[in-house]
N, C-alpha and C positions, 0 to 999 in steps of 0.2 A: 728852180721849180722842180718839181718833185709831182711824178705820177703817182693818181690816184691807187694806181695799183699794189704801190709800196709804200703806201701810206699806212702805218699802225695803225690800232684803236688801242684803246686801254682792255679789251676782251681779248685781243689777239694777245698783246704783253701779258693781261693777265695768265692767261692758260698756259704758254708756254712758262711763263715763270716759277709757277707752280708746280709745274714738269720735272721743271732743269732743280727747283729745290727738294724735290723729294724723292730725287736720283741723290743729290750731294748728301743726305738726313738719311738716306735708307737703312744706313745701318746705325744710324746714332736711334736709340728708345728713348733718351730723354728729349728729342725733340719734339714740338710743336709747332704747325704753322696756320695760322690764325689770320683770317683776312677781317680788313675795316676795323681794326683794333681801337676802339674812340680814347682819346685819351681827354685831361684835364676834363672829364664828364661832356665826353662830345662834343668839345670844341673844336678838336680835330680829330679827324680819323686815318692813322695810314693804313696805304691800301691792302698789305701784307704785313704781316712781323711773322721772325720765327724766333722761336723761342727754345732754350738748351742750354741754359746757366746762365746767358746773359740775352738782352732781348735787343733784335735786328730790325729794325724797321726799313721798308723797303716801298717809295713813294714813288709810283709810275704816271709818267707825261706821254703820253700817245702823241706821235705826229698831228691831228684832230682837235687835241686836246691846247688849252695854252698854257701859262706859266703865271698865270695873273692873280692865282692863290698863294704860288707856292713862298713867297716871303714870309707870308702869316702863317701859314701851317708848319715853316720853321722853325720862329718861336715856340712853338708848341714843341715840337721833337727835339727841338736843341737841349731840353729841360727831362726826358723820357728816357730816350733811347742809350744803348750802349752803342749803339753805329747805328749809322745811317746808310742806306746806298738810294741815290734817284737814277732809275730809270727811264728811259729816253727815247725816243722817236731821233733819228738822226739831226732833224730841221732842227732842234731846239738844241743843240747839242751844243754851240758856242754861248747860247747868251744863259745857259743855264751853268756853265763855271762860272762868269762872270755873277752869279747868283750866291751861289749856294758855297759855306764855307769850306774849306782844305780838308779839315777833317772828312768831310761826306764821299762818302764811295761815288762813282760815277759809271754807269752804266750803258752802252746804245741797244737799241733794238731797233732791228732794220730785218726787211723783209726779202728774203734770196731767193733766185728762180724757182726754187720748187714749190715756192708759198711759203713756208716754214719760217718761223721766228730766230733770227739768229743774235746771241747775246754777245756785245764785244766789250769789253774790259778796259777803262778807260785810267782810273785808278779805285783801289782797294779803301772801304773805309775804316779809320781808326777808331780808337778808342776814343769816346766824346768828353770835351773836357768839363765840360757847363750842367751836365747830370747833377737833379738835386733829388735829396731824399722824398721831398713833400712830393714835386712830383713822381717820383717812383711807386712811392705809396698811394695818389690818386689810381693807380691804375686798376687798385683792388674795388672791391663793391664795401659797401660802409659794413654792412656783416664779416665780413672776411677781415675788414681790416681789425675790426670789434675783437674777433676771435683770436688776430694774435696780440691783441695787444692784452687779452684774457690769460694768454699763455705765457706771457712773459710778465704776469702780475703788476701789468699798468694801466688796466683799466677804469681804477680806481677814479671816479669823478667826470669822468666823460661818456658813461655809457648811456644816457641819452642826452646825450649833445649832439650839433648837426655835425655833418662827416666829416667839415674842416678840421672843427675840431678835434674830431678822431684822427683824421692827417697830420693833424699838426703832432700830436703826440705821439703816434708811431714815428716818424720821419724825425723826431728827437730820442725816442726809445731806442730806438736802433741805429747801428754801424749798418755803412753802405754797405757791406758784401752782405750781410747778415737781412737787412730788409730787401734785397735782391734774389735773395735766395728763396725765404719766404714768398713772394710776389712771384716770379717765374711758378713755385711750387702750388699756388692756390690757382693762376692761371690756367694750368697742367691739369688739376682738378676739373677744371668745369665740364660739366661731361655732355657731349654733343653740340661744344658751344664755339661754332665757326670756327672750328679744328677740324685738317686735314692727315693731321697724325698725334696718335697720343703719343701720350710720354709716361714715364714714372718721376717722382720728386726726387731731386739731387740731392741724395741723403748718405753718399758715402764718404 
């Protein structure tokens, strides 16, 4: 059992997390950190990603909160992200290994006397192996995707077609570094758009 008083929310994880990532980013310019990122056109949302060459997602469970989504919202990230980390409310902290694949980072947050959010490190996430193009490329909006596929002179026959089929053709247009690159850099672009740090395009 577990007092209320060091019981999480997803607003206390949120804020300190937030904190503790733009202390780690402060001297990186190419990053960004982006909350409620929808992916596969809002099928899911995680609740953070940052983004800096390769994009992080980072999916918070508040002690409050349950775990009753989180199977389905993996499918979703498992096909997205370059790493994952779920953060955690202590209470959930056993049956969410038991959950969530090897690859996924694993994070607690727990509450210490002074009130304060403290993050504990359970394991680090890798590289995700199940990353597809098509999903990489939903992440863009159908204009964004239009325009690189304008750029790299493939847009020949799809430009008004629905955005699948603009997905589908970028996501075969492109090498994974090369449409990751792209995608982090038009994300980077959106300007004032549930970013808490901009960035510049990873263009060196």
């Amino acid at each position: 059992m577990y007092s209320s008083s060091t019981l999480t929310s997803d607003q206390l994880i949120r804020t300190a997390l937030k904190e503790s990532l733009r202390n780690i980013h402060k001297d990186d310019h190419q990053a960004k950190i982006i909350e409620e990122l929808g992916v596969t056109h809002g099928a899911a949302r995680v609740d953070i990603a940052v983004i800096n060459g390769s994009i992080h997602g980072y999916e918070l469970k508040s002690d409050i909160d349950t775990l009753y989504r989180l199977p389905s919202q993996m499918r979703y990230y498992n096909s997205v992200f370059d790493r994952i980390t779920l953060v955690v409310g202590k209470s959930h902290l056993h049956e969410a290994i038991k959950i969530v694949p090897e690859w996924w980072g694993i994070t607690i947050a727990k509450i210490i006397p002074s009130g304060e959010v403290l993050f504990c490190n359970i394991r680090e996430a890798e590289q995700n192996p199940y990353q597809t193009n098509f999903a990489v490329a939903t992440l863009l909006w159908r204009n964004e995707a239009l325009n690189i596929l304008e750029e790299s002179g493939r847009a020949k026959g799809v430009r008004s077609k629905a955005r699948k089929v603009i997905y589908e053709r970028l996501a075969e247009a492109l090498d994974k570094r090369t449409l990751k690159s792209k995608v982090t850099e038009y994300l980077c672009a959106r300007a004032n758009w549930r970013s808490e740090i901009l960035c510049t395009p990873d263009g060196d």
